[in-house]
C-alpha positions in Angstrom: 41.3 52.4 51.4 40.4 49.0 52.9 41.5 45.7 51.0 39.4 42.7 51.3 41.8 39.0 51.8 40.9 36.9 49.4 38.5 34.0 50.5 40.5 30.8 51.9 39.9 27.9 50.1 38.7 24.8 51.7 40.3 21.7 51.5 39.2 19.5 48.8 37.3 16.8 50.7 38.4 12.8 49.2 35.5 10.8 47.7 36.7 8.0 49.3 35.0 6.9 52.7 37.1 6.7 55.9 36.7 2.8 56.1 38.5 2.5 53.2 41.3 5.2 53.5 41.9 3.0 56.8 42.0 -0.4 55.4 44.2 1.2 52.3 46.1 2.0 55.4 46.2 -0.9 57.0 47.6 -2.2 53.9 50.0 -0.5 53.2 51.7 -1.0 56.8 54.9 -3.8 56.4 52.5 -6.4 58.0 49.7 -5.7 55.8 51.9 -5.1 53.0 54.0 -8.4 53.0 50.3 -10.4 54.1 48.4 -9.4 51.0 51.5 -9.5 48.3 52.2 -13.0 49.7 48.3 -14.0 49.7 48.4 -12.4 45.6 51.5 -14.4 45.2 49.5 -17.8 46.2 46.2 -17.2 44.5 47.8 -16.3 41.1 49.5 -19.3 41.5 46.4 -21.6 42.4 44.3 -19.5 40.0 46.7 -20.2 36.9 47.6 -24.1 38.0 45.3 -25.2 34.9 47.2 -23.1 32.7 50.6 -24.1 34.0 50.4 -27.5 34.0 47.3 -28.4 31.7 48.0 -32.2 31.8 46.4 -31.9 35.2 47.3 -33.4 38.9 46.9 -37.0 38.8 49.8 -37.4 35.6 51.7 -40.5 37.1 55.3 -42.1 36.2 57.2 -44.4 37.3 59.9 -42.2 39.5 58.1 -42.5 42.8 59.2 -41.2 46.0 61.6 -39.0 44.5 63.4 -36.2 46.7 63.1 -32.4 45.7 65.1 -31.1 42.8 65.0 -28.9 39.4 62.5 -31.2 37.5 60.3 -32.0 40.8 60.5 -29.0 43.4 58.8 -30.8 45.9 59.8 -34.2 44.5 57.4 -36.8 43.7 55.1 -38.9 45.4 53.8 -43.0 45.7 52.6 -42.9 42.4 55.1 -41.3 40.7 53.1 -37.7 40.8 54.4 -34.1 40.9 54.1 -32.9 44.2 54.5 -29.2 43.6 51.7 -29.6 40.7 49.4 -31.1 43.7 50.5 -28.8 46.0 49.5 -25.8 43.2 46.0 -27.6 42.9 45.3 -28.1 46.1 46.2 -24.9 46.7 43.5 -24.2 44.7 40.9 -26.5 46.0 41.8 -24.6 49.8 41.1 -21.1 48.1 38.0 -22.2 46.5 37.0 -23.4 50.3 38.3 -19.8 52.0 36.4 -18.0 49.3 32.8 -19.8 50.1 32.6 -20.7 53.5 34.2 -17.6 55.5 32.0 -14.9 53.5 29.0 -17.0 54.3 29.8 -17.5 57.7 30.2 -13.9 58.0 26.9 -13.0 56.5 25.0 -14.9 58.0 26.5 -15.2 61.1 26.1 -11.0 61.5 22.7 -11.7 60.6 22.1 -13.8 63.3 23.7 -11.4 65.9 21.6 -8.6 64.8 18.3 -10.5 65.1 17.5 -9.3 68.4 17.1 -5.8 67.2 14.2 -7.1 65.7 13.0 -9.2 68.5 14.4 -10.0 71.6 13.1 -13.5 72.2 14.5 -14.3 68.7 17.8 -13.0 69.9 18.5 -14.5 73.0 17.2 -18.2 71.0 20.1 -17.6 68.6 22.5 -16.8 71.2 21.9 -19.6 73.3 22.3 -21.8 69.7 25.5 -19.6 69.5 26.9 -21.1 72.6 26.3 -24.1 71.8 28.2 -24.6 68.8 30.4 -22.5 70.5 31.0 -25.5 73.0 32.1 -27.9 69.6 35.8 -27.2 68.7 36.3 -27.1 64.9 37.4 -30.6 64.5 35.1 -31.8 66.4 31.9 -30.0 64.7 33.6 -31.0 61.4 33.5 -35.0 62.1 29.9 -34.6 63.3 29.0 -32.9 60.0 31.2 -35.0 58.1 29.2 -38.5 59.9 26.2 -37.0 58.6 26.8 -35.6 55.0 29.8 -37.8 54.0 33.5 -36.2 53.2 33.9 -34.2 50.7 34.2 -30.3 49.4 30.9 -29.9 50.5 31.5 -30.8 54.1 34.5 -29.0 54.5 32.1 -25.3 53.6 29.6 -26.6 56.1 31.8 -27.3 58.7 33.8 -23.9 58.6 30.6 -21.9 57.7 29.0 -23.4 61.0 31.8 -22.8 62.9 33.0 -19.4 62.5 29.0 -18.1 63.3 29.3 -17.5 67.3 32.4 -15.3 66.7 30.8 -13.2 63.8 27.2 -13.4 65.8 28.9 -12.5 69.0 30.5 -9.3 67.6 27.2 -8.2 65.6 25.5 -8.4 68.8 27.6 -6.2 70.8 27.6 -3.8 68.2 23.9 -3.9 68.5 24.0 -4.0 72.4 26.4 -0.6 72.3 24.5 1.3 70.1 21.3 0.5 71.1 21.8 2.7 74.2 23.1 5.3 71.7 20.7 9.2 72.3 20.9 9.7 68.5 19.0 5.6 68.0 16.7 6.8 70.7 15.9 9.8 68.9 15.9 8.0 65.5 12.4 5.3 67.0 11.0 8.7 68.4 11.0 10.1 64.8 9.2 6.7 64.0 12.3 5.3 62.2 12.0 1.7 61.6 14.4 -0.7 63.2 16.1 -2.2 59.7 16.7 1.8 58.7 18.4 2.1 62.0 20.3 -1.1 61.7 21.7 -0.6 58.0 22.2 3.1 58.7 23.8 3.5 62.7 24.4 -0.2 63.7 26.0 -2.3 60.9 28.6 0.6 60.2 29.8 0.4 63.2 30.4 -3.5 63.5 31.5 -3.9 60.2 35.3 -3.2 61.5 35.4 -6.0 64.2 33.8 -8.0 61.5 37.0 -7.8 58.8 39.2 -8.4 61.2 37.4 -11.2 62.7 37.4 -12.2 59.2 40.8 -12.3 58.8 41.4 -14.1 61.9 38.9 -17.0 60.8 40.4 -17.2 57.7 43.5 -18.8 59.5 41.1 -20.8 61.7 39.5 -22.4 58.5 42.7 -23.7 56.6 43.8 -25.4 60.1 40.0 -27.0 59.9 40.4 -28.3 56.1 44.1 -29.4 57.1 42.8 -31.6 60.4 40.0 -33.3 58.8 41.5 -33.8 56.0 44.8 -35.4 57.7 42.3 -37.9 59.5 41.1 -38.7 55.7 37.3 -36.9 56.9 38.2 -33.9 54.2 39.0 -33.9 50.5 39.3 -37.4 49.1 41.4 -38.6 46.5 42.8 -38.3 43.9 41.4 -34.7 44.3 44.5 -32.9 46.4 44.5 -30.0 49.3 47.1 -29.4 51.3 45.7 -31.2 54.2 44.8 -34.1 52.1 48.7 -33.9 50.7 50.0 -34.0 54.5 47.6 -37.1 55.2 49.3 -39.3 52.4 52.7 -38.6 53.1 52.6 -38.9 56.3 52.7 -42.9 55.6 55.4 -42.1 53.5 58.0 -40.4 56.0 60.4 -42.9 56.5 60.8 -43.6 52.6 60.2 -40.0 52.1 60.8 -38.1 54.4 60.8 -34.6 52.3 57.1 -35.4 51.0 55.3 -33.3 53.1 58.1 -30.7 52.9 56.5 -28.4 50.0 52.7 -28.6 51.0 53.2 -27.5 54.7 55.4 -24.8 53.2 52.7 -23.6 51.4 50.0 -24.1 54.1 52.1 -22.4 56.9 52.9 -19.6 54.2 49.4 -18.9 53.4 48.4 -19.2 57.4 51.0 -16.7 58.2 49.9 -14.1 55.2 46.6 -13.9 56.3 47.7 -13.8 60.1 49.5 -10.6 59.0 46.5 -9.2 57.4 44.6 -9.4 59.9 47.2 -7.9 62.8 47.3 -5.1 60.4 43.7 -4.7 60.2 43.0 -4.6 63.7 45.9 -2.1 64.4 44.2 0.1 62.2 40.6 -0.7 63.7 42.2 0.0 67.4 43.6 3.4 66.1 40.7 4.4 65.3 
C-alpha cells in the first residue's frame, strides 16, 4: 500500500506591501522609534495649545523678564508673556509650515524630474531651472522671495517649497534615467504602452524611497529656513510667534534675560533632531534594501 503526504501548505502571503513592512520597519528601529514618539510628543502638543491655554499667546502682565520656574517654564518675556505658551504656539505655526510646504515641494518637485519622460527638451529646460535655484542657498532664496511678496506665513511656504525642488527633481530624474534603460520599459513601449502607464507603474515606485527619505531630510532643512529668516525679522511677524521669531526677540533681551531663548531652541533643536532620526532610520532601511 502507498500513502500519499498530505499537501504542504503555503505560507499565508501579508496584505500589506513591502514598502510599508519596510518603513513599519524602519520605525520601529531605536532611531526611528525615539524620532517619531518625540515628533507625536510635539505635535500633540502644538495641536492642543488652543485647548491648553484658551486665553491665547499674546495674554500680557506685568512680570516681565522673568527667569524659568513652576508658574512660567520658560519664564516670561518683555511684555510680561508666557514664553512656554509662545513656544507651544509657535510650535504650532512651524508645523502648520512643515505640513504645506515640504509635501508640495515634493509633489511637484518629482513632477518636475519626471517631465523628461514625456519630452526631453522639456526635461533638460527644467533641469537647467533646477540648477539654478540650486545655486541660491535657502536664506538667500527666502530674502529674494520675501523682497518680493512681503514677510509673512505665506513667504515662509514659498520659500521652502521653492527650495527643496532640485533635491526632489534631482532624485525623480535619476530614477527616470535608471529605469529608462530597464529591458522590461523597453518591452513595455514595444507593447505600445504609453509613457504615463510606464511612469506610475515601473518608474515612480522605484523613486518613491529616495523621495521619503529626502523628505525627511528637507524637513530639517525647512525649520532651519523659518528659524533664519525669521531671526533677521523677514519670517513670521508679531505678535504671531514661531520659534525663529521667539529666538529673534530675545535675542535683544540676553543680557537682561539671558534664559529667554532657553525653551524655544530646546524645542526647535528637539524637533530638528526627531526628524533627523527619522530620516537616518529611513534611509537605513532604503539601503538594506
Amino acid at each position: 500500500m502507498t500513502t500519499t503526504a498530505p499537501p504542504s501548505r503555503r505560507p499565508r502571503r501579508s496584505g500589506v506591501s513591502p514598502s510599508l513592512r519596510r518603513y513599519g520597519a524602519a520605525l520601529k528601529s531605536p532611531r526611528g522609534l525615539v524620532g517619531i514618539i518625540v515628533i507625536l510628543v510635539l505635535a500633540l502638543l502644538s495641536v492642543s495649545a488652543p485647548l491648553l491655554f484658551p486665553d491665547g499667546y499674546d495674554v500680557q502682565s506685568s512680570e516681565s523678564l522673568l527667569a524659568p520656574s513652576f508658574t512660567h517654564l520658560f519664564g516670561t518675556d518683555e511684555l510680561g508673556r508666557d514664553i512656554f505658551v509662545r513656544s507651544l504656539y509657535g510650535l504650532r505655526t512651524d508645523f502648520s509650515i512643515i505640513v504645506v510646504a515640504v509635501p508640495v515641494s515634493m509633489i511637484l518637485g518629482t513632477i518636475l524630474g519626471l517631465i523628461g519622460a514625456l519630452s526631453r527638451v522639456a526635461g533638460t529646460i527644467v533641469q537647467r531651472v533646477l540648477d539654478i535655484i540650486l545655486g541660491f542657498p535657502g536664506l538667500v532664496l527666502g530674502i529674494c522671495i520675501v523682497l518680493v511678496v512681503g514677510p509673512g506665513w505665506v513667504s515662509l511656504v514659498i520659500a521652502i517649497t521653492i527650495s527643496g525642488l532640485p533635491a526632489f527633481g534631482r532624485l525623480a530624474r535619476a530614477a527616470l534615467m535608471s529605469q529608462m534603460q530597464r529591458e522590461y520599459v523597453t518591452a513595455a513601449e514595444t507593447l505600445g504602452v504609453s509613457r504615463l502607464t510606464v511612469l506610475g507603474r515601473h518608474i515612480l515606485p522605484n523613486a518613491i524611497d529616495p523621495i521619503l527619505v529626502q523628505g525627511a531630510v528637507f524637513v530639517v532643512q525647512a525649520i532651519f529656513i523659518e528659524a533664519a529668516l525669521s531671526i533677521v525679522g523677514l519670517g513670521i511677524q508679531p505678535p504671531q510667534p514661531s520659534l525663529g521669531a521667539l529666538l529673534n526677540v530675545g535675542t535683544r533681551f540676553i543680557n537682561q534675560a539671558p534664559t529667554y531663548i532657553l525653551g524655544p531652541t530646546v524645542l526647535l533643536l528637539l524637533l530638528a533632531l526627531a526628524f533627523s532620526l527619522l530620516a537616518d532610520a529611513l534611509n537605513e532601511t532604503v539601503n538594506r534594501k
